[in-house]
Biotite code that builds the C-alpha atoms (Angstrom):
import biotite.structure as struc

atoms = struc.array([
    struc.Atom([-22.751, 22.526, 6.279], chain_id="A", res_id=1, res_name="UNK", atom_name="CA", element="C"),
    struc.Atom([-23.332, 21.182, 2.781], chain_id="A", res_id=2, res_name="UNK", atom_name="CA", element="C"),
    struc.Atom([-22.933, 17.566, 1.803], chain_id="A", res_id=3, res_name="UNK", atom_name="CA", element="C"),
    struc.Atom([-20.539, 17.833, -0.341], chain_id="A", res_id=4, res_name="UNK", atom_name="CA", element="C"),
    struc.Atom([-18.166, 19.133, 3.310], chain_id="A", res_id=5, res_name="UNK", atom_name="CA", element="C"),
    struc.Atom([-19.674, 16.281, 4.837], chain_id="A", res_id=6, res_name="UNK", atom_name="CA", element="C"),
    struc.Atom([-18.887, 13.532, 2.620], chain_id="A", res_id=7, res_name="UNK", atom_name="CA", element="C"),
    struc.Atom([-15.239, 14.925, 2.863], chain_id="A", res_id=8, res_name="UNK", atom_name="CA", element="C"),
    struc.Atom([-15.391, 15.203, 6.515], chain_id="A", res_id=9, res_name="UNK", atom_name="CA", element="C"),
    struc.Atom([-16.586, 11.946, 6.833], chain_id="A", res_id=10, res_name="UNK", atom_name="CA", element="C"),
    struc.Atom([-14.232, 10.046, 4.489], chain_id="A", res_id=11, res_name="UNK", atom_name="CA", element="C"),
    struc.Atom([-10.787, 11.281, 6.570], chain_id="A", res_id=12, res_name="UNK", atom_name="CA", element="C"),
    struc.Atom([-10.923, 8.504, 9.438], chain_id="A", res_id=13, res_name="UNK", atom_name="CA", element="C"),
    struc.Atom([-11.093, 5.646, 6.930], chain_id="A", res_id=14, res_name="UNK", atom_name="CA", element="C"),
    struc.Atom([-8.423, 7.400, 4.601], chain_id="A", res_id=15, res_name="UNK", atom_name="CA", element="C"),
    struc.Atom([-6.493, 7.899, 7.825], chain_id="A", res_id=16, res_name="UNK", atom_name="CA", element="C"),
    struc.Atom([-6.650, 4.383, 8.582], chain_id="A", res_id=17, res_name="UNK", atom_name="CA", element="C"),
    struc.Atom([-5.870, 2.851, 5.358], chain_id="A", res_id=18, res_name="UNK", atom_name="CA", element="C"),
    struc.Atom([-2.764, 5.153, 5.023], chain_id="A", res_id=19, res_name="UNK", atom_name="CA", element="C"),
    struc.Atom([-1.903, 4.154, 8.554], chain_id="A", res_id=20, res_name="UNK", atom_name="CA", element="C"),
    struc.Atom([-2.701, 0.119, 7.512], chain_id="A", res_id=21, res_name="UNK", atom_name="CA", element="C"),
    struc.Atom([-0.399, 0.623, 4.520], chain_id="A", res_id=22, res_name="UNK", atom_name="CA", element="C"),
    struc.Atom([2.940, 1.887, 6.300], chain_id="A", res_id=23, res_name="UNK", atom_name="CA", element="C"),
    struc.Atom([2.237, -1.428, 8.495], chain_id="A", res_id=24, res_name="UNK", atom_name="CA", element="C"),
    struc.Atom([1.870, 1.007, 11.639], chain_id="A", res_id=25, res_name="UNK", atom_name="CA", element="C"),
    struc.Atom([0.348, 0.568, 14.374], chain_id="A", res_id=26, res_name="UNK", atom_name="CA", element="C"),
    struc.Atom([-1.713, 2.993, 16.505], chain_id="A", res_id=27, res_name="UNK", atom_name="CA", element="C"),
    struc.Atom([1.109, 2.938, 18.912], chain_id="A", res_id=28, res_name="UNK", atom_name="CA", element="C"),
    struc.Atom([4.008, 3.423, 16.651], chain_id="A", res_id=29, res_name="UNK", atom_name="CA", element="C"),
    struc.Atom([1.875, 6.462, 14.751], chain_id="A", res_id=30, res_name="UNK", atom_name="CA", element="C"),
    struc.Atom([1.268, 7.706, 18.579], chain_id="A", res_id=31, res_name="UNK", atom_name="CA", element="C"),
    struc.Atom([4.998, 7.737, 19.089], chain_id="A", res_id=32, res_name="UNK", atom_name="CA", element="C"),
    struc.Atom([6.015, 9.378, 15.670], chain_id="A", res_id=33, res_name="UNK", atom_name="CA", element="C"),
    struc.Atom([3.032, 12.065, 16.343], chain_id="A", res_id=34, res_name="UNK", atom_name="CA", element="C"),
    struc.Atom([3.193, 13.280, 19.821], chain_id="A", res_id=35, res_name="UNK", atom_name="CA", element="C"),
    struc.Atom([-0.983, 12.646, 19.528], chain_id="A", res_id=36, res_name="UNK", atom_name="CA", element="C"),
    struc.Atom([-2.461, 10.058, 21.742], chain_id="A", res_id=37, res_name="UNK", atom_name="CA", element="C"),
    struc.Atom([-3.652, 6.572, 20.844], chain_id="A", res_id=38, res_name="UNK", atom_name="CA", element="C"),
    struc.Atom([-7.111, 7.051, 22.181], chain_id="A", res_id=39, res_name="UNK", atom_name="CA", element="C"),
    struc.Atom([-7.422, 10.333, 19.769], chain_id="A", res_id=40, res_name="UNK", atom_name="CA", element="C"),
    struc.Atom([-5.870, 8.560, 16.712], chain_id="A", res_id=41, res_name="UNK", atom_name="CA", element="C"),
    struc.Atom([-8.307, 5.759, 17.028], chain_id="A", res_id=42, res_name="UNK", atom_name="CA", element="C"),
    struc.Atom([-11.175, 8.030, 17.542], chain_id="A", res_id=43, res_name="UNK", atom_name="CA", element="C"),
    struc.Atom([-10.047, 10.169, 14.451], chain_id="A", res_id=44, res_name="UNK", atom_name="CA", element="C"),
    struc.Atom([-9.853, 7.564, 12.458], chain_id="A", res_id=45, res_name="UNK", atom_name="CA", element="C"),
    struc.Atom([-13.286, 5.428, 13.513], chain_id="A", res_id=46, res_name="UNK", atom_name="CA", element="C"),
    struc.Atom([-15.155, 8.861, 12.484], chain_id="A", res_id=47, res_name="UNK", atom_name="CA", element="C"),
    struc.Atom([-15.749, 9.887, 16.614], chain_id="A", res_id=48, res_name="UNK", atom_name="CA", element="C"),
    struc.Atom([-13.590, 12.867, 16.260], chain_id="A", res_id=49, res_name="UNK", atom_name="CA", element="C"),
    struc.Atom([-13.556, 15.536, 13.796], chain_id="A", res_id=50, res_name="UNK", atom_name="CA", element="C"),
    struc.Atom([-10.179, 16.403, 11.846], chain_id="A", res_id=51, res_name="UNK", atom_name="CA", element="C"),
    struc.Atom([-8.745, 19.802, 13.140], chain_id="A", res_id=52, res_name="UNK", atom_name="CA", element="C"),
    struc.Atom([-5.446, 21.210, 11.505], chain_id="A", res_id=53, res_name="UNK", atom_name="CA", element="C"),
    struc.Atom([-3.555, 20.453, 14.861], chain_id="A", res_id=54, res_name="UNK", atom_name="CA", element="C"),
    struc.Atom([-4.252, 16.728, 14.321], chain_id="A", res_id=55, res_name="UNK", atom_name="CA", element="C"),
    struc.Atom([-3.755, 16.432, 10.753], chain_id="A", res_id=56, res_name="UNK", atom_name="CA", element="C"),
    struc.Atom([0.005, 18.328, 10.953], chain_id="A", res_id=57, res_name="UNK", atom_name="CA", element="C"),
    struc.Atom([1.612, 16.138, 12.671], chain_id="A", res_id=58, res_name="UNK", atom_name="CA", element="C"),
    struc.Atom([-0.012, 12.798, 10.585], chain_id="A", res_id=59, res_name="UNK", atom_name="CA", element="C"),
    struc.Atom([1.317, 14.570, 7.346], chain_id="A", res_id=60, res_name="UNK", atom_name="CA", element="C"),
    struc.Atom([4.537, 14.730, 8.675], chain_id="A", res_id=61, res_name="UNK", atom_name="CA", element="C"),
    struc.Atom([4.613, 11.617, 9.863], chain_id="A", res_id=62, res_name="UNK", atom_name="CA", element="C"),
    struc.Atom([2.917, 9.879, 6.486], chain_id="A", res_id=63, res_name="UNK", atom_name="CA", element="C"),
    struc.Atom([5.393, 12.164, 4.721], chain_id="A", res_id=64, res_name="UNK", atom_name="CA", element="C"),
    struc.Atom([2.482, 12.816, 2.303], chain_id="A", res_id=65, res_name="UNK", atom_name="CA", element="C"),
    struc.Atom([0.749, 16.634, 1.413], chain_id="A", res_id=66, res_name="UNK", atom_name="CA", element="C"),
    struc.Atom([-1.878, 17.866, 4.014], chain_id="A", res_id=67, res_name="UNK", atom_name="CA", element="C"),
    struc.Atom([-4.450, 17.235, 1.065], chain_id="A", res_id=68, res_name="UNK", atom_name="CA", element="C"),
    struc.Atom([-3.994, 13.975, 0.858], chain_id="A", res_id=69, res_name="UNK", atom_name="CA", element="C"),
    struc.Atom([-4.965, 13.212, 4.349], chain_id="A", res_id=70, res_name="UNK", atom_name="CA", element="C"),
    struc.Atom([-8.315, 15.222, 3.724], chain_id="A", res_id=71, res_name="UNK", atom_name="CA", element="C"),
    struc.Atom([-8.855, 14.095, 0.250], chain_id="A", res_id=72, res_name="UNK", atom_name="CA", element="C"),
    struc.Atom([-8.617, 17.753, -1.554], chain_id="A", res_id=73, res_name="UNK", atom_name="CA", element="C"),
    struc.Atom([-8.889, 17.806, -5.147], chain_id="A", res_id=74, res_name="UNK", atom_name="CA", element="C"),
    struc.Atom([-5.604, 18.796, -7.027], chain_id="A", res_id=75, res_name="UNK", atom_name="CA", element="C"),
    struc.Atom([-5.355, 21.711, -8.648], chain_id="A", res_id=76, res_name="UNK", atom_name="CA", element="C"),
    struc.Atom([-2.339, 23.580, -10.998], chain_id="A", res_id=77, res_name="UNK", atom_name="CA", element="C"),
    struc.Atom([-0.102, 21.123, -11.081], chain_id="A", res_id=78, res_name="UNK", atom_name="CA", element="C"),
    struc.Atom([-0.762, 18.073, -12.221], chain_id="A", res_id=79, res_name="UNK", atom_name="CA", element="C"),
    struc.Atom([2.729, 16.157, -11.556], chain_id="A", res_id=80, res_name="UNK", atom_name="CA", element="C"),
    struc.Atom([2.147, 13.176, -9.173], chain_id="A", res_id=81, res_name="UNK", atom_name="CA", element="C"),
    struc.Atom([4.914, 13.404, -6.228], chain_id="A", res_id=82, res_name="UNK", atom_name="CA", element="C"),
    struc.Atom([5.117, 9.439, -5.312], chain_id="A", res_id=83, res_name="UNK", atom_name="CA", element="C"),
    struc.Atom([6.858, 8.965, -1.759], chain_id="A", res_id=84, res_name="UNK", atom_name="CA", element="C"),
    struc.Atom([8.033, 5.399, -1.908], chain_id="A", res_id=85, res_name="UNK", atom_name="CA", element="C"),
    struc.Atom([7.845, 3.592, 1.351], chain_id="A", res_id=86, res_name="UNK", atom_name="CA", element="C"),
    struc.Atom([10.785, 0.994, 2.172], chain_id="A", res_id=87, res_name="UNK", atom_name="CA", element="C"),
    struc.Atom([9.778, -2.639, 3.843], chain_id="A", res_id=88, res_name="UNK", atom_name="CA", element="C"),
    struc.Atom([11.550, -5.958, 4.186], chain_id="A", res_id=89, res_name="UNK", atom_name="CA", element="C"),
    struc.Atom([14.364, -4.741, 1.945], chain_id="A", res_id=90, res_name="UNK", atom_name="CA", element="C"),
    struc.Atom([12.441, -3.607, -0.630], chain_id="A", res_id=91, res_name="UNK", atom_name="CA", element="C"),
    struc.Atom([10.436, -0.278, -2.293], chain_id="A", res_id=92, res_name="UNK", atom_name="CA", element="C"),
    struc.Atom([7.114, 0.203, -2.858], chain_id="A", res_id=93, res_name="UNK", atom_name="CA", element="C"),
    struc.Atom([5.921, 3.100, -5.271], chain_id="A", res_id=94, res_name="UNK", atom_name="CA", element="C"),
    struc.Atom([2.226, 3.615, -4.059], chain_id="A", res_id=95, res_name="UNK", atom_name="CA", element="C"),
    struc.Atom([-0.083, 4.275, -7.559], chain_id="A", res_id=96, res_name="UNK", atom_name="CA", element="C"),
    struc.Atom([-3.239, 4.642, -6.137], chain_id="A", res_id=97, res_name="UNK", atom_name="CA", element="C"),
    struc.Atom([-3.850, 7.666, -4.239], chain_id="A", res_id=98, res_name="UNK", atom_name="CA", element="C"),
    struc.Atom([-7.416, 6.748, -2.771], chain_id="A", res_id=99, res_name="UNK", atom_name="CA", element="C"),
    struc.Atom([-7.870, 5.336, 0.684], chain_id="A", res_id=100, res_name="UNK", atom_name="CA", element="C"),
    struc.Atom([-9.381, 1.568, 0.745], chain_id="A", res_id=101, res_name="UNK", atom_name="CA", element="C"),
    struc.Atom([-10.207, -0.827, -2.175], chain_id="A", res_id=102, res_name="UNK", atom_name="CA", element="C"),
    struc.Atom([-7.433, -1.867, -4.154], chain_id="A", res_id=103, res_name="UNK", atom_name="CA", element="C"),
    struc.Atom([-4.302, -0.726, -4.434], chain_id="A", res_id=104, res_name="UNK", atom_name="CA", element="C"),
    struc.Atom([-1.673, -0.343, -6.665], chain_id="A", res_id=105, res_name="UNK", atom_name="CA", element="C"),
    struc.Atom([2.286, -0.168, -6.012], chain_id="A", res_id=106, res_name="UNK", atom_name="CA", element="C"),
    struc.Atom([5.172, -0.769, -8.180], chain_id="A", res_id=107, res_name="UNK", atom_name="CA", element="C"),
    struc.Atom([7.689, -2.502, -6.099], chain_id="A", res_id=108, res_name="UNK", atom_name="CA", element="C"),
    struc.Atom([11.572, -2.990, -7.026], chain_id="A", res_id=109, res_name="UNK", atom_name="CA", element="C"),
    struc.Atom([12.966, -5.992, -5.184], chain_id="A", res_id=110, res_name="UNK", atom_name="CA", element="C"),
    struc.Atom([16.608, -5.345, -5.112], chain_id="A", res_id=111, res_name="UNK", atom_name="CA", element="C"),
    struc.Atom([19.335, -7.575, -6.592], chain_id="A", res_id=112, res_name="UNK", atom_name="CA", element="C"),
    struc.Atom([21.164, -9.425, -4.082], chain_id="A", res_id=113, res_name="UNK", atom_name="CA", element="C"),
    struc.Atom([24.428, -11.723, -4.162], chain_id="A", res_id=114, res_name="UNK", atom_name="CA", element="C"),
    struc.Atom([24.237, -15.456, -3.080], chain_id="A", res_id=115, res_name="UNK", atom_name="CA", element="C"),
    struc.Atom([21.420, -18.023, -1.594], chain_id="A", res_id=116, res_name="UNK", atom_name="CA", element="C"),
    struc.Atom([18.388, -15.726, 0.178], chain_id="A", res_id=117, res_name="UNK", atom_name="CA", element="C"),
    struc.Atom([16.594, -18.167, 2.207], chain_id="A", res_id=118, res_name="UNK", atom_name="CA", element="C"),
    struc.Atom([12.642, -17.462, 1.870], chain_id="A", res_id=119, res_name="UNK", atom_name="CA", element="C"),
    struc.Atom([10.868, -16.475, 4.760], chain_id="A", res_id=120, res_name="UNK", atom_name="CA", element="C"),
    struc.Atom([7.138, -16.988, 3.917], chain_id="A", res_id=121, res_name="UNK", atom_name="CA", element="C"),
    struc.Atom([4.778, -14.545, 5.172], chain_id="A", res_id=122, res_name="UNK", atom_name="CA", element="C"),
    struc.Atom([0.691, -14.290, 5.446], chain_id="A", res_id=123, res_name="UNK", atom_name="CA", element="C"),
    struc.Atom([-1.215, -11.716, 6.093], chain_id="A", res_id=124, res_name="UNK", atom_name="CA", element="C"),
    struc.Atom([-5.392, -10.657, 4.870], chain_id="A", res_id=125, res_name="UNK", atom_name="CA", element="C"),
    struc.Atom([-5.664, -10.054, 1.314], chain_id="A", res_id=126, res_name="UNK", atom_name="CA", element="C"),
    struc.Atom([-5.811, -10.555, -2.191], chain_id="A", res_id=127, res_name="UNK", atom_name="CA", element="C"),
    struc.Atom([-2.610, -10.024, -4.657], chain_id="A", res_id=128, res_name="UNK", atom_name="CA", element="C"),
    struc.Atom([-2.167, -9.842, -8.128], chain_id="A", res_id=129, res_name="UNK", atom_name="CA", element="C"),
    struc.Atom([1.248, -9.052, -9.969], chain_id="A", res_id=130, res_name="UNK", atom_name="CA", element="C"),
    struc.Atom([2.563, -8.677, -13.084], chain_id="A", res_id=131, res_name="UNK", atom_name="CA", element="C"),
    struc.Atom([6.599, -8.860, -13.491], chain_id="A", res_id=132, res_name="UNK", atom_name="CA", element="C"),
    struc.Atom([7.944, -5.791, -15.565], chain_id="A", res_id=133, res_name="UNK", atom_name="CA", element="C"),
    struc.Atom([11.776, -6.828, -15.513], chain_id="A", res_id=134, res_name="UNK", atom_name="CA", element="C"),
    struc.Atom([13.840, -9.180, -14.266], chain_id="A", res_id=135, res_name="UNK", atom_name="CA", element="C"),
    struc.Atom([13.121, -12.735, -13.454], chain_id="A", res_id=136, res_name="UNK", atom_name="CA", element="C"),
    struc.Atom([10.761, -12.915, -10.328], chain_id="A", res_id=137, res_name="UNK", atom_name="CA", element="C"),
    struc.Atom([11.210, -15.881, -7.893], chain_id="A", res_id=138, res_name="UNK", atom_name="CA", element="C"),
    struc.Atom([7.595, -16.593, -6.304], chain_id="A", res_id=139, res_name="UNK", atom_name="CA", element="C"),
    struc.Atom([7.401, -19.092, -3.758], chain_id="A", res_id=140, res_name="UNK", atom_name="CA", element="C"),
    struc.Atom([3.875, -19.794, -2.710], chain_id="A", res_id=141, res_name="UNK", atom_name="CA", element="C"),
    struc.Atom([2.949, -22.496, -0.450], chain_id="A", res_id=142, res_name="UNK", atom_name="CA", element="C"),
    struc.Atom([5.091, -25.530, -1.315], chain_id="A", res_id=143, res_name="UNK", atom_name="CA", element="C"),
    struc.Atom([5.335, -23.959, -4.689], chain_id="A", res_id=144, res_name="UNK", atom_name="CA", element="C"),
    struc.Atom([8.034, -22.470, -5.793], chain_id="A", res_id=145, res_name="UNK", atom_name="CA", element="C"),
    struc.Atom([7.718, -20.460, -9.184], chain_id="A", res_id=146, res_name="UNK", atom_name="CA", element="C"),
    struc.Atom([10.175, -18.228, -11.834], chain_id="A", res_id=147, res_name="UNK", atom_name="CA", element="C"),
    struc.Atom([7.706, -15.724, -13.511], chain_id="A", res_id=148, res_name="UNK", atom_name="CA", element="C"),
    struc.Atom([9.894, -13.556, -16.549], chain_id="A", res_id=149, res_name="UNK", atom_name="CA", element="C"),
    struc.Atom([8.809, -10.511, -17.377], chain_id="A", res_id=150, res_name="UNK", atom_name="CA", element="C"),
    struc.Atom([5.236, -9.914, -18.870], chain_id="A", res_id=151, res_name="UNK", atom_name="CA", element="C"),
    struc.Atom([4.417, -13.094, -16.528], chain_id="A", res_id=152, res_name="UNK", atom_name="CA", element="C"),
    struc.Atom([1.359, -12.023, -14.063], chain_id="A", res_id=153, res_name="UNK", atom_name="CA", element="C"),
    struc.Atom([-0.007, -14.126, -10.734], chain_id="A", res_id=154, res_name="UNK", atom_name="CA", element="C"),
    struc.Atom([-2.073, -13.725, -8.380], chain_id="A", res_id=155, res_name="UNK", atom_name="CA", element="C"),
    struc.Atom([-2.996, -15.783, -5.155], chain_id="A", res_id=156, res_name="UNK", atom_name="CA", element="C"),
    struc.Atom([-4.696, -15.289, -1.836], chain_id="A", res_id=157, res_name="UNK", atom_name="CA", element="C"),
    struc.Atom([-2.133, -13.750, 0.694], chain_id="A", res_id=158, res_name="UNK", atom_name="CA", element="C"),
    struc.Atom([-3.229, -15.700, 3.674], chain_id="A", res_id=159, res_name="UNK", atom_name="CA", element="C"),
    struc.Atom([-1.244, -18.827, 1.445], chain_id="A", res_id=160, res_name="UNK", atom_name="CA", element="C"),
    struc.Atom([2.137, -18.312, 3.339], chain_id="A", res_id=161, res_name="UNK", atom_name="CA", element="C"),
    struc.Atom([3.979, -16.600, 0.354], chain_id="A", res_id=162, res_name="UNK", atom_name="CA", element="C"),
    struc.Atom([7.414, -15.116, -0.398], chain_id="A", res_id=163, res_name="UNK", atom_name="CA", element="C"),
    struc.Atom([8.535, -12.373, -3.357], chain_id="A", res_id=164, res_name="UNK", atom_name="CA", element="C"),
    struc.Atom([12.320, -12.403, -4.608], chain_id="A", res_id=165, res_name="UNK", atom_name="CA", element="C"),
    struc.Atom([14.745, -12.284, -7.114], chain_id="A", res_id=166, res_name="UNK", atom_name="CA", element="C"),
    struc.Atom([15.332, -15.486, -9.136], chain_id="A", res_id=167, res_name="UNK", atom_name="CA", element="C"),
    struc.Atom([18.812, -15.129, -10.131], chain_id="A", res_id=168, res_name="UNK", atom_name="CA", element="C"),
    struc.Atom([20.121, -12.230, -7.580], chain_id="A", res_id=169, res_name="UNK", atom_name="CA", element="C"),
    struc.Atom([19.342, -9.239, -10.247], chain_id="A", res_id=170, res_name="UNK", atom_name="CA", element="C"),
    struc.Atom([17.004, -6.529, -9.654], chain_id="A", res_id=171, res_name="UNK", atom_name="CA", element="C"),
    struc.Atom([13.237, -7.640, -10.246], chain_id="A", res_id=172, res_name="UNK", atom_name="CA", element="C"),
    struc.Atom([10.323, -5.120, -10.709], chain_id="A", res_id=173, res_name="UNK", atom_name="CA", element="C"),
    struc.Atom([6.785, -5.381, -10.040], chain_id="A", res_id=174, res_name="UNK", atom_name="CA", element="C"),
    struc.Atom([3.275, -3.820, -10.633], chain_id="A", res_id=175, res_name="UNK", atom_name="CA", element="C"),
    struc.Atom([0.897, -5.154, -7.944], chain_id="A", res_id=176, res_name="UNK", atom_name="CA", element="C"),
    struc.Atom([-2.479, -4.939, -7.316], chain_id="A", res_id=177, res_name="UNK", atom_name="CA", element="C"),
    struc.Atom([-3.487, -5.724, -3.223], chain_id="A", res_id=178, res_name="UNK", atom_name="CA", element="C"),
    struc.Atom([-7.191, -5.789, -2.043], chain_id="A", res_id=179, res_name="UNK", atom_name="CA", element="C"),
    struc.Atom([-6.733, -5.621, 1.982], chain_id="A", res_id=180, res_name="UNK", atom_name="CA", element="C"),
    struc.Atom([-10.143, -7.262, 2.135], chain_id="A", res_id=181, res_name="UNK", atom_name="CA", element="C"),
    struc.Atom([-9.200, -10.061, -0.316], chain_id="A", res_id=182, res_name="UNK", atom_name="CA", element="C"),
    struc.Atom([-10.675, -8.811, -3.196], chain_id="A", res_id=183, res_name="UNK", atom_name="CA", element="C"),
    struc.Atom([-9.590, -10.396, -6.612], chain_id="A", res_id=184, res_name="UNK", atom_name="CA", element="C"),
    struc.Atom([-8.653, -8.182, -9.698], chain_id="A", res_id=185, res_name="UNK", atom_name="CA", element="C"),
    struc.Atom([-11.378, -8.398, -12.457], chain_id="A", res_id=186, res_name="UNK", atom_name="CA", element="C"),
    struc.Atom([-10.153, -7.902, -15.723], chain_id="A", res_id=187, res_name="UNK", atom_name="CA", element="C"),
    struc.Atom([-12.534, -7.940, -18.720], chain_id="A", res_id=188, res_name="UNK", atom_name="CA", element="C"),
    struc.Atom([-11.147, -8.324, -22.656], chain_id="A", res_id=189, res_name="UNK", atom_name="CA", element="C"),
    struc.Atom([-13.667, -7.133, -25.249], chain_id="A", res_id=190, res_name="UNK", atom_name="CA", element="C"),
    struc.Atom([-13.612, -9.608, -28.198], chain_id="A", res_id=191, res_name="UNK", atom_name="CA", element="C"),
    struc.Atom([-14.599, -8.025, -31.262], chain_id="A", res_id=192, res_name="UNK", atom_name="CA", element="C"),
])
């Protein structure tokens, strides 16, 4: 087998796993959806089991996502990009990256809402950076609480019990950057 099979071969589990990690599903919910046992997911996916077509089928299906994505196939033709947003806490998030692990990148659309919307702070592993395209954004961040307009950016570790809403009930929308594994976003401005 050459390397270049190999490499591919080798990189489904974690690209399995990430996808997996980013729906917020569990082994046991993806078990469920898939018909395909826990035990084989989690082998699959820690690189113990090879990826046949009867085990990838059912994952696309499930991830709603092309069979090549789940292998890591290079495109070729067509070069639209079919985005399949995923929906979570009342809000929609427009995966930009296509690569398993690392950062990622969404655009998310927080939708406008009438009256008072208590926050509900949430933590989780991570790194997050955002920058707020339209609308006024409503960050609450600790004991913080924060109006970014748009063209405002932040960023903040996400084990900091932190909350994402509109600021005056409209429609806000996002471009985020998430590292799973807390990394921060480097960016570097040439001077001349």
């Amino acid at each position: 087998m050459s390397d270049d099979l190999e490499d591919v071969l080798h990189a489904v589990g974690p690209r399995l796993r990430a996808l997996r990690r980013n729906r917020g599903m569990t082994l046991a919910d993806l078990a469920v959806t898939t018909g395909v046992s826990e035990s084989t997911l989690s082998r699959l996916e820690s690189g113990q089991r090879r990826a046949s077509l009867e085990l990838l089928l059912p994952l696309a299906r499930a991830y709603d996502v092309p069979l090549d994505d789940l292998v890591g196939a290079p495109r070729t033709g067509d070069p639209r990009i079919h985005l399949a947003p995923i929906h979570r806490f009342g809000m929609t998030f427009v995966p930009l990256s296509r690569r398993a692990g690392g950062v990622q990148a969404y655009k998310m659309i927080i939708p406008g809402r009438e009256g008072h919307v208590e926050p509900d702070r949430k933590t989780h592993d991570g790194f997050e950076w955002l920058y707020v395209l339209n609308g006024h954004l409503r960050l609450v961040l600790g004991e913080r609480d924060l109006v970014l307009p748009p063209g405002e950016a932040a960023e903040f570790d996400t084990t900091l019990p932190h909350w994402l809403g509109s600021a005056d009930g409209r429609a806000v929308e996002l471009l985020i950057l998430f590292g799973q594994q807390g990394q921060r976003s480097h960016l570097r401005v040439r001077t001349s």
